[in-house]
N, C-alpha and C positions, 0 to 999 in steps of 0.2 A: 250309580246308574241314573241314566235320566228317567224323567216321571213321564216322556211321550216324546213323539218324535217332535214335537215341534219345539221342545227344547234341544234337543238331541239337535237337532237339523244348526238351529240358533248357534247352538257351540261349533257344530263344523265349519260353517260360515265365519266365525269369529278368531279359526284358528287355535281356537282354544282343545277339540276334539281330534282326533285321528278318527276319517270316516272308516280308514283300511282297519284300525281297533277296534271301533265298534262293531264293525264285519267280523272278524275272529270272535268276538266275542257272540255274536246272535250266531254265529255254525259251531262254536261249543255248545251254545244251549242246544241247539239240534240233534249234537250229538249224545245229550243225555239220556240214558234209560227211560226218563217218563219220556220221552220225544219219539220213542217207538212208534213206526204206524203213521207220522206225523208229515214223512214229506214221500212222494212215489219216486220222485228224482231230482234229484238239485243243477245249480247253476252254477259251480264256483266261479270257472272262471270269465264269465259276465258280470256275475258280481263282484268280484276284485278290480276287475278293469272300471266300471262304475264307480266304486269307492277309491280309487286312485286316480282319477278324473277328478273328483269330489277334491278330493285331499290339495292336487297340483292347483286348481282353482281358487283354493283359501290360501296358498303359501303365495301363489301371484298377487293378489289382491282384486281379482275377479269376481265379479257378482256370482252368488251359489245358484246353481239349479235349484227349482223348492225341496225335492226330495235329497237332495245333496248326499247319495251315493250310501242311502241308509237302508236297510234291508226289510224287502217287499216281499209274502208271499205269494203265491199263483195259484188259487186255486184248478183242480187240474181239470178245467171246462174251458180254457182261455188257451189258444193257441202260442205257444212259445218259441220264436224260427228256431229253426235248428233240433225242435225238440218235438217227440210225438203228444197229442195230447188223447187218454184213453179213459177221460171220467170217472174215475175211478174202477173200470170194466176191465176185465181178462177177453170179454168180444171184442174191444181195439184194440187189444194189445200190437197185433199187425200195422198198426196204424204206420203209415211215413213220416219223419218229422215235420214240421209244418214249414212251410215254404216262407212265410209272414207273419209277425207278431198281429194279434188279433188288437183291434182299434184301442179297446180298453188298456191293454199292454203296451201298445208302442206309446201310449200315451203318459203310463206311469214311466218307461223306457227316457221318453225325451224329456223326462222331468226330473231325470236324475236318481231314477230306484235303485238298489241293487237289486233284483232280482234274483232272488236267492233258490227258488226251487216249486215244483208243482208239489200239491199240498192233496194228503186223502180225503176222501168225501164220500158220500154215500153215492153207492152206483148210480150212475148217469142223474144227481142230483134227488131222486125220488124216494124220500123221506126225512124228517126230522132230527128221528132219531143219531145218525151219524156212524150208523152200524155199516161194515165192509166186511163180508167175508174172506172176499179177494185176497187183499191187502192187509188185513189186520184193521181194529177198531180205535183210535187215537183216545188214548182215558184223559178225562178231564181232570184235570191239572186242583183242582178245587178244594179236593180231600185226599188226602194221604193215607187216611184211613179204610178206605174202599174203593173200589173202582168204580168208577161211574158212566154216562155217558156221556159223550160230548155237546150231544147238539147238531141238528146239520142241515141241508147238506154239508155246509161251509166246517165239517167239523177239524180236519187237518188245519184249517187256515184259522182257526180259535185257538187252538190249543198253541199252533205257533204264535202267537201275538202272546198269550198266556204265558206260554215258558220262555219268553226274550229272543226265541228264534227270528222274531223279525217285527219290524215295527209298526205295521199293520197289513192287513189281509187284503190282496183283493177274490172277491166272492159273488156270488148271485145271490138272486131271493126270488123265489116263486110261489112260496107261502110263508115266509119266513126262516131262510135257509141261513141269512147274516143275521137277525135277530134272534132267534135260537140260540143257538150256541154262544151268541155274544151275551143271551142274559144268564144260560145256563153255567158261564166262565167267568162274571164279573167285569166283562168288558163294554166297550161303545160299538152297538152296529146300527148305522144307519141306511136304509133302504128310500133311495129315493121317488122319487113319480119316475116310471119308466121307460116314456118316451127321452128322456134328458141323458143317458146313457147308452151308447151302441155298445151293439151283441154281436156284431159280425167278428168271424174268427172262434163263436162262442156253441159247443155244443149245448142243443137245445133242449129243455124239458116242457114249457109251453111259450110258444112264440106270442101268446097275447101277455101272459103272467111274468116269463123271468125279464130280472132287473140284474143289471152290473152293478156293482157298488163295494162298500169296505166292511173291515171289521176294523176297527182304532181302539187305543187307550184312552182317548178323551174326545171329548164333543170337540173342542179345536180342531184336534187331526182328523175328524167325521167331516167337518166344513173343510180341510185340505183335502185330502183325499177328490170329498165330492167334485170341487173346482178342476181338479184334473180332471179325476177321468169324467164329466160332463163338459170340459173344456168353456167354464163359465164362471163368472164372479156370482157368489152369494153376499145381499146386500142385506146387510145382518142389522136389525133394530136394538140397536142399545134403550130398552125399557126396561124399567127398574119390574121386578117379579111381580108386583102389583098393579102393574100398566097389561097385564093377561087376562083375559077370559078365558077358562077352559072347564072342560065337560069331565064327568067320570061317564060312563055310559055302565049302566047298571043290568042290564040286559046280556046274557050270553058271559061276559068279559072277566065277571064276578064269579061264577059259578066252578066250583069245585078245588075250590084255592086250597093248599096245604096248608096247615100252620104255621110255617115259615112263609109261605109268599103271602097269607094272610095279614100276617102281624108286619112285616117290611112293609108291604102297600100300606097299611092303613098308618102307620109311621111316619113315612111319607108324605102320605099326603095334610098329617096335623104338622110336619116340620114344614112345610110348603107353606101352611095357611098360616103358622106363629109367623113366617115371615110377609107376608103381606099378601098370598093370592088368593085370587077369585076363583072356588072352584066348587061347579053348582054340579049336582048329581042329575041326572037326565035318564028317562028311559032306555031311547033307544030302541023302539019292540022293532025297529025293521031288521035288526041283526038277527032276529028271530027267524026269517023267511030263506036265509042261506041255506039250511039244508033243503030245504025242499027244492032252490032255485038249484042248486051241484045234486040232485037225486041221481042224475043218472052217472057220475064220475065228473064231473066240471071240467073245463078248458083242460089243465094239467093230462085228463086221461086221452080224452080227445085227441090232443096234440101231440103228447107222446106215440100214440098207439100209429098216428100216420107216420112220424118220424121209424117206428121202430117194427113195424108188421114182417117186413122182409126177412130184420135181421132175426128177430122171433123165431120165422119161421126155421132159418136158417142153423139157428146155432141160441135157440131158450135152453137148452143144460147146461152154458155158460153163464146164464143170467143169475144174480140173486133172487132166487123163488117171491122172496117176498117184493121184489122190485116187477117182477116179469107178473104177479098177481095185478100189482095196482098199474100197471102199460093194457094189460087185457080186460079190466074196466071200458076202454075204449073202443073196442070191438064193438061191444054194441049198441054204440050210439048210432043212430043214423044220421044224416045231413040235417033234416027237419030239426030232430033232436038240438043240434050244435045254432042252428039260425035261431031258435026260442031260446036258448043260453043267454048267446047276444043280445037279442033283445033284452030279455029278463034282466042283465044285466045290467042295462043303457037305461030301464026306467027304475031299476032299486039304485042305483048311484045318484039318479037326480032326486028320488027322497030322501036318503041319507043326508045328500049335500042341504036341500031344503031344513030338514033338522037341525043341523050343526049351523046354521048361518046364525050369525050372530057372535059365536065362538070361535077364537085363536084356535084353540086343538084339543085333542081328548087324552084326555091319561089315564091307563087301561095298565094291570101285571102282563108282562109282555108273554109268560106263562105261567101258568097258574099252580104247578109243582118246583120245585127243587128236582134237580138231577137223579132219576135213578138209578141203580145200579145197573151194570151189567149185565151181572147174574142174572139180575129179573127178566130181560129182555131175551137174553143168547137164545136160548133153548123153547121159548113158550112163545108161538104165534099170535094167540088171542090178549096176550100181554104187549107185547109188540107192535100190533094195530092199537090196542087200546092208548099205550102211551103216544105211539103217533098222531093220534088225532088229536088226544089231549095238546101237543105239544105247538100241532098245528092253527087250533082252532080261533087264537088269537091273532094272532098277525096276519090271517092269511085273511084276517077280514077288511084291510089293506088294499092286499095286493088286486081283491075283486073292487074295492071302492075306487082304483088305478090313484091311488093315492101317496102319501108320503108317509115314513114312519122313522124315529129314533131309538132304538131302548140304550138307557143308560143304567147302570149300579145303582139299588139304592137297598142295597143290606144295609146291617148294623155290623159293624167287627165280630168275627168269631159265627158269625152266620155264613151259613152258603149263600152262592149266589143267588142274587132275585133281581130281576130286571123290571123298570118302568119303563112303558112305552110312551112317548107323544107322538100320537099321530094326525093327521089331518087329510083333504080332499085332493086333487089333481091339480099340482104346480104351488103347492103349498110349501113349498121346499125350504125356502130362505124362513119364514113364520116357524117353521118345526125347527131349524137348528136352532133360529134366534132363542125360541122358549127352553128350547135344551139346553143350553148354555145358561141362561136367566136357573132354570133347576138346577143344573151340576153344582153352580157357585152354590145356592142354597142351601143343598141336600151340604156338600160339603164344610161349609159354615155351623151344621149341626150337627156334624158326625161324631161327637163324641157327646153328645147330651144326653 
């Protein structure tokens, strides 16, 4: 098996791989037991015509498409022609199929994806956690031992990347819906600056907050992926780990860490520093002013509640009770309310940014637990909420900065997963992969120390 698509892709290019193989092989993984929950509806036969496209183009001697006919999932927010898209919801289930692959799609489409199937997710994207009643809950692949949770929204689209169903995800983030489940599975999600990706085609959870983006196996296919669907070259700095400046921000970021993402983080960052980098601890107290600036439900409630008021009205005993709680957060906000948001938020971004100047990026646990069970969550509301916040409360400090962020791996063997995050300020994009890439080689270099 290969270690990520972009060998994967290398070999079908070379003749050397069968794309139509390694398609049978990523719709066995799908079809395995733990893959349960994992996809709402597949693509076969797109994706076979895809990967035998791929295949006739390496037997001619024809330049490969970049994705060379290798298997893509879809998370189910992204319009698929031919196919409905219902968020994970039993409310669209009635949906029609879409008329038009949504921007994001046609663009992994014309690059040669196989397109292998819309992926579960937490209803209409709105929570962390990755829980679906609807549909069933996709268990995180991590431990054999227990069931866990996935991580979400993006949680079908992790677990596929996770179990070999396909070779990376495409997903959102509007508080950390790719880097969630990408730290809570051991995988690469990177969430770009959000204007650099279109959303049309894309049902919404907040039109100022969500982001299109991946879930990958590695920072490489983080920087592919990105170029597609942003349809842009990242001009990536080859500096050596010790040509970085970066921040820990000690503030918020640090607080409440497990044992496990205690002891990874702080390993991490002594395996970072044996290797050459600079990395100065910083306060950060403005991270401390986010709840008070989100008191009243932030953009996410806001912008759902006008998306979603009618259908509420219409047909809330099809909702996830705990999804249709945090949609009617936004009820009562008023306009005023929502204009001080904006603002609040236009003058805490230019202190942040004021802070960090001087600094390449920050590297922060991208959450500050290890996966919990399921059990814990199913049945106990106040549980529920409390992990979601917990889960949220890092990365989503991001997505208000309209920032950029990576989480990569950085357990030890025989640990669960734990994610590091590099993140940085708006259009910082090519700086975050470059430095993720400078960590992956490192962390990797020391993985057995």
């Amino acid at each position: 098996m290969h270690t990520d698509l972009s060998a994967a892709r290398t070999a079908v290019h070379a003749g050397r791989q069968s794309a139509l193989a390694l398609l049978a092989e990523a719709q066995a993984a799908a079809e395995q037991p733990a893959a349960r929950h994992v996809f709402i509806r597949t693509f076969g036969e797109q994706a076979q015509a895809a990967a035998r496209a791929a295949d006739l183009a390496a037997a001619a001697g024809a330049p490969g498409l970049p994705l060379a006919g290798l298997a893509i999932s879809v998370k189910d927010l992204f319009d698929v022609a031919g196919h409905p898209t219902t968020a994970g919801s039993v409310v669209l289930a009635d949906a029609p199929p879409a008329a038009r692959d949504a921007t994001a799609v046609a663009r992994l489409r014309q690059a040669g994806a196989a397109l292998v199937g819309h992926t579960n997710m937490t209803e209409f994207a709105f929570s962390g956690v990755g829980w679906n009643p609807h549909y069933g809950t996709p268990v995180n692949p991590s431990d054999t031992s227990v069931e866990r949770i996935p991580g979400g929204s993006t949680s079908g689209g992790a677990v596929s990347v996770a179990l070999g169903a396909a070779w990376a995800a495409l997903g959102s983030d509007t508080g950390g819906s790719i880097r969630i489940p990408a730290a809570l599975q051991g995988l690469v999600g990177f969430k770009n600056t959000a204007c650099l990706t279109p959303l049309d085609g894309c049902v919404p959870l907040s039109t100022t907050l969500d982001t299109a983006c991946a879930i990958t196996k590695s920072v490489r296919d983080a920087v592919l992926l990105h170029e597609i669907l942003a349809a842009r070259s990242v001009r990536l700095q080859a500096r050596p780990l010790s040509g970085w400046r970066l921040a820990v921000a000690r503030t918020t970021m640090l607080d409440g860490m497990d044992d496990t993402v205690a002891d990874a983080f702080a390993q991490a960052l002594q395996r970072l520093r044996d290797q050459g980098a600079q990395i100065e601890e910083i306060a950060l107290a403005e991270l401390a002013e986010l709840a008070d600036i989100q008191a009243t439900g932030g953009f996410a409630a806001a912008e759902s509640w006008a998306w979603h008021r009618a259908r509420l009205q219409a047909s809330e005993d099809r909702y996830d009770p705990r999804v249709a709680q945090r949609i009617r957060r936004g009820a009562a906000m008023g306009a005023a309310d929502y204009i001080d948001l904006i603002q609040a938020r236009r003058a805490w971004i230019a202190r942040v940014e004021q802070r960090l100047a001087g600094f390449d990026a920050v590297l922060s646990p991208t959450v500050p637990v290890v996966a919990p069970t399921l059990a814990s969550i199913a049945e106990d509301d106040a549980e529920f909420f409390r992990v979601n916040a917990l889960l949220l409360r890092n990365p989503s400090v991001v997505n208000m900065l309209d920032g950029c962020a990576l989480s990569l791996p950085c357990h030890r063997p025989g640990q669960l997963p734990v994610g590091l995050m590099v993140w940085a300020g708006h259009l910082q994009d090519d700086t975050v992969l470059s430095v993720s890439l400078a960590i992956e080689a490192a962390l990797a270099a020391t993985k057995g120390d």
